[in-house]
N, C-alpha and C positions, 0 to 999 in steps of 0.2 A: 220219322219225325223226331224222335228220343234222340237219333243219332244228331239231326240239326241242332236241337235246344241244345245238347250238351257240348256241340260244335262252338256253338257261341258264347255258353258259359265260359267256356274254355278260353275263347280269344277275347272277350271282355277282360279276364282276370289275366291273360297274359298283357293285354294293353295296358293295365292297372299297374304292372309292376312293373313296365319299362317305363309309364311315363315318374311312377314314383322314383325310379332310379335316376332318372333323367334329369330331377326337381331336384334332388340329395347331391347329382355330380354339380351343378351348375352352383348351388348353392355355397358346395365343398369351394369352387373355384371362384366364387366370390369374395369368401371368407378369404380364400389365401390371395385375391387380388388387392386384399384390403390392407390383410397381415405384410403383403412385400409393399405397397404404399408404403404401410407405417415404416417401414421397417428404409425403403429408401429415404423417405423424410430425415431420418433422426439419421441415418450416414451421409445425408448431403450437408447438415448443419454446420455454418461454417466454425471454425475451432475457433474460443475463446481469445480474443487478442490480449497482447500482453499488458500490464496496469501500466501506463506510463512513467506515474511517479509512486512507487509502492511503497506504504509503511512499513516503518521497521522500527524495533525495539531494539536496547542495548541497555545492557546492567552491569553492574561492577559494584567492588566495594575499593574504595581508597582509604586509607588506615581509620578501619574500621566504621566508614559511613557507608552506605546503603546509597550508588548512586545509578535512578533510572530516566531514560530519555524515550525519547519516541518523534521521529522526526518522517519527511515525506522524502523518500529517495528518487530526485529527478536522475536525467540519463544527459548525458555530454549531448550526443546527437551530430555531431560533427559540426556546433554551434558555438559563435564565440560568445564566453562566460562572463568576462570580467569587464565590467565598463561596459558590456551590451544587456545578453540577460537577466546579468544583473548588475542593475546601474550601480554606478561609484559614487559615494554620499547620500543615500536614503536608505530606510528602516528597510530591513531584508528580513523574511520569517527563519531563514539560514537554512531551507529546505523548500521545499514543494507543498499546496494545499494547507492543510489545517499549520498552525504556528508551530514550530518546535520546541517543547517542554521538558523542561531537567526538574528531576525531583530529589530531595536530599533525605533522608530517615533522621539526621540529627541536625545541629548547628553549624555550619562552617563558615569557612572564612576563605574568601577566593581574593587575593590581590588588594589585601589587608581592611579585605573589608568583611563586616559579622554578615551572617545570612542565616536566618530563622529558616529553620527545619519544613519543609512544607514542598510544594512544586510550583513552576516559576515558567511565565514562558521565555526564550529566548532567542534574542535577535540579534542581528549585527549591522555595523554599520560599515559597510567595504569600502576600502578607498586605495588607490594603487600601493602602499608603505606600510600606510598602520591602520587596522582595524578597531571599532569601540563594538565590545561586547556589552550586551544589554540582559540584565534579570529585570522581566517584569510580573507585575503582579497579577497579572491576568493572562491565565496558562492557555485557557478554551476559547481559542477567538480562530477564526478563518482568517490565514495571511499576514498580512500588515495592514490591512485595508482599517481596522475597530483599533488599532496601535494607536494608542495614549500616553505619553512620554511622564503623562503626573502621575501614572500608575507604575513608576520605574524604581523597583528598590537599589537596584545598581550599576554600574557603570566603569568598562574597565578596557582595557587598551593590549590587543597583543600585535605582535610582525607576524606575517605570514609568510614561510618560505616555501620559494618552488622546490615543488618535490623532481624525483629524480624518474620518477613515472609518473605517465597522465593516470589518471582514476576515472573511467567511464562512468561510474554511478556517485551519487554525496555519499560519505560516511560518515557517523561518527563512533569513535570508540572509544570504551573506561578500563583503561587498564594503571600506567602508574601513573594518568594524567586523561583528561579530556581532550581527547587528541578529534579534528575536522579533516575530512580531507577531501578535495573534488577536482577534478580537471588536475592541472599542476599545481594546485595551491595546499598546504596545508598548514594550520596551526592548533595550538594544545594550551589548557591553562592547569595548573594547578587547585586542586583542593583538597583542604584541611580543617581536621574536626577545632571548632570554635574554641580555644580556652577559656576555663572559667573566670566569670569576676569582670 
């Protein structure tokens, strides 16, 4: 009889520790059924597409002013630019998204006109020959869509020449001039610090 009771003590406490093994493996294989989910989720995700029209920054000093921009760099797209995307004779933000804004640290004078030190947005107005460049006074607006012509501190006229390469992306750059460039078009204006008096 000693020999039975302990027969079974024995096979209780053996069936106790297969079924606890059993409970620990499945459990183990859950956890890691969960861990490779997670883990296939986040490598199926699909990769971040690219910004369309991405901001950019550009600074420079020209004799001795402090000049910063910040404009929305659209892409060519094998899309025609001039007269299409963007029409000939209406206010153009001269970029992509938010307006494009020049700011100056001092007083200049661009195309003999004075310009109070401050930031400015600015637009163009494209037309097949000659463009009119626009400073206005309201730098933070989306587009041309809020463009108010009575908030215009100035006004000024450049040529744009075909460049000798297309430019996939807009540019603009401050080096010994405000130089624009996009598709085959590019032009540049001058600025200079305000003399006194």
């Amino acid at each position: 009889m000693k020999k039975i009771i302990q027969f079974y003590a024995l096979f209780l406490i053996s069936l106790s520790v297969i079924f606890s093994s059993c409970s620990k493996t499945e459990t183990t294989t859950a956890s890691s059924e969960e861990n490779s989910d997670t883990t296939t989720a986040v490598a199926e995700e699909p990769a971040k597409e690219e910004i369309p029209s991405p901001l950019k920054k550009v600074s420079g000093e020209l004799d001795g002013v402090q000049v910063n921009m910040q404009y929305g760099s659209p892409g060519v797209k094998e899309r025609k630019i001039w007269g299409d995307l963007v029409p000939y004779n209406e206010v153009w933000r001269t970029g992509a998204n938010e307006a494009t804004w020049i700011e100056f640290d001092k007083d200049v004078t661009i195309a003999g006109q004075k310009i109070p030190k401050g930031k400015y947005g600015l637009f163009t107005i494209p037309a097949e020959s000659e463009w009119t460049v626009i400073l206005n006074k309201v730098w933070d607006q989306w587009g041309a869509y809020d463009y108010d012509e009575k908030e215009d501190l100035a006004r000024f006229n450049v040529v744009p020449q075909k460049s000798d390469s297309s430019k996939e992306r807009l540019e603009f750059s401050v080096d010994d001039d405000v130089t624009f460039a996009w598709e085959n078009l590019t032009f540049s204006f001058d600025i200079e610090p305000a003399t006194e008096g």
